[in-house]
C-alpha positions in Angstrom: 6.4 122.9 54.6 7.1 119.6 56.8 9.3 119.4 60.3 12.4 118.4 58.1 12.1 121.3 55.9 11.4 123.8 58.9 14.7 122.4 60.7 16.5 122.6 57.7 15.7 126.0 57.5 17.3 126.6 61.2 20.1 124.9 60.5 21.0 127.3 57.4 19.9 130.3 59.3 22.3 129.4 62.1 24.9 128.0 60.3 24.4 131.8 58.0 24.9 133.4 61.5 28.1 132.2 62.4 30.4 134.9 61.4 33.7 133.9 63.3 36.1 133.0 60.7 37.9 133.9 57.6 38.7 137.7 56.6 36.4 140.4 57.5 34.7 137.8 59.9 33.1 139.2 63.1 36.5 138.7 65.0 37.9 141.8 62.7 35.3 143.9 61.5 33.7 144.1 65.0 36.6 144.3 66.8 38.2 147.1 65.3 34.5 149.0 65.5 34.3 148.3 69.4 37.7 149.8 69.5 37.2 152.5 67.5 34.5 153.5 69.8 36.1 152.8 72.6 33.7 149.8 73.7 35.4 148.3 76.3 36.6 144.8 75.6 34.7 142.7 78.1 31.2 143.9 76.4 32.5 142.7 73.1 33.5 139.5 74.7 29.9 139.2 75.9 28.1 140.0 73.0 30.6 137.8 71.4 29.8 134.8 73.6 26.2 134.9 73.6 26.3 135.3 69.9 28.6 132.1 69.6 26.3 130.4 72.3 22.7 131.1 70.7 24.2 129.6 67.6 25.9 126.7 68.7 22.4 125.9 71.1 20.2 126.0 67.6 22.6 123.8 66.2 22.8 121.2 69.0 19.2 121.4 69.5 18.8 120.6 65.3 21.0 118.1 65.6 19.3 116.0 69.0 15.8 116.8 67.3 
């Protein structure tokens, strides 16, 4: 497997791993868990952050390589 292959590879995994939109995305399905279990909202905001962070990072860092 080459270097393009590797970061094509990344890029897919990333772009698999963002979950924020359309129905049953991470902004409902996760939400309504938290709430269910009362997780209080500024942990899912964290998790929620950092998740959208670490994703955009490997894609940034793809895209400059």
């Amino acid at each position: 497997m080459n270097d393009t292959d590797r970061l094509d590879n990344v890029l897919n995994g990333a772009l698999s791993a963002c979950v924020f939109a359309g129905m049953g995305s991470w902004n409902d399905e996760v939400a309504a868990i938290c709430e269910d279990k009362n997780i209080p909202q500024h942990q899912y905001a964290e998790v929620t952050n950092a998740l959208f962070s670490a994703i955009l990072n490997v894609i940034c860092g793809i895209c400059s390589s």
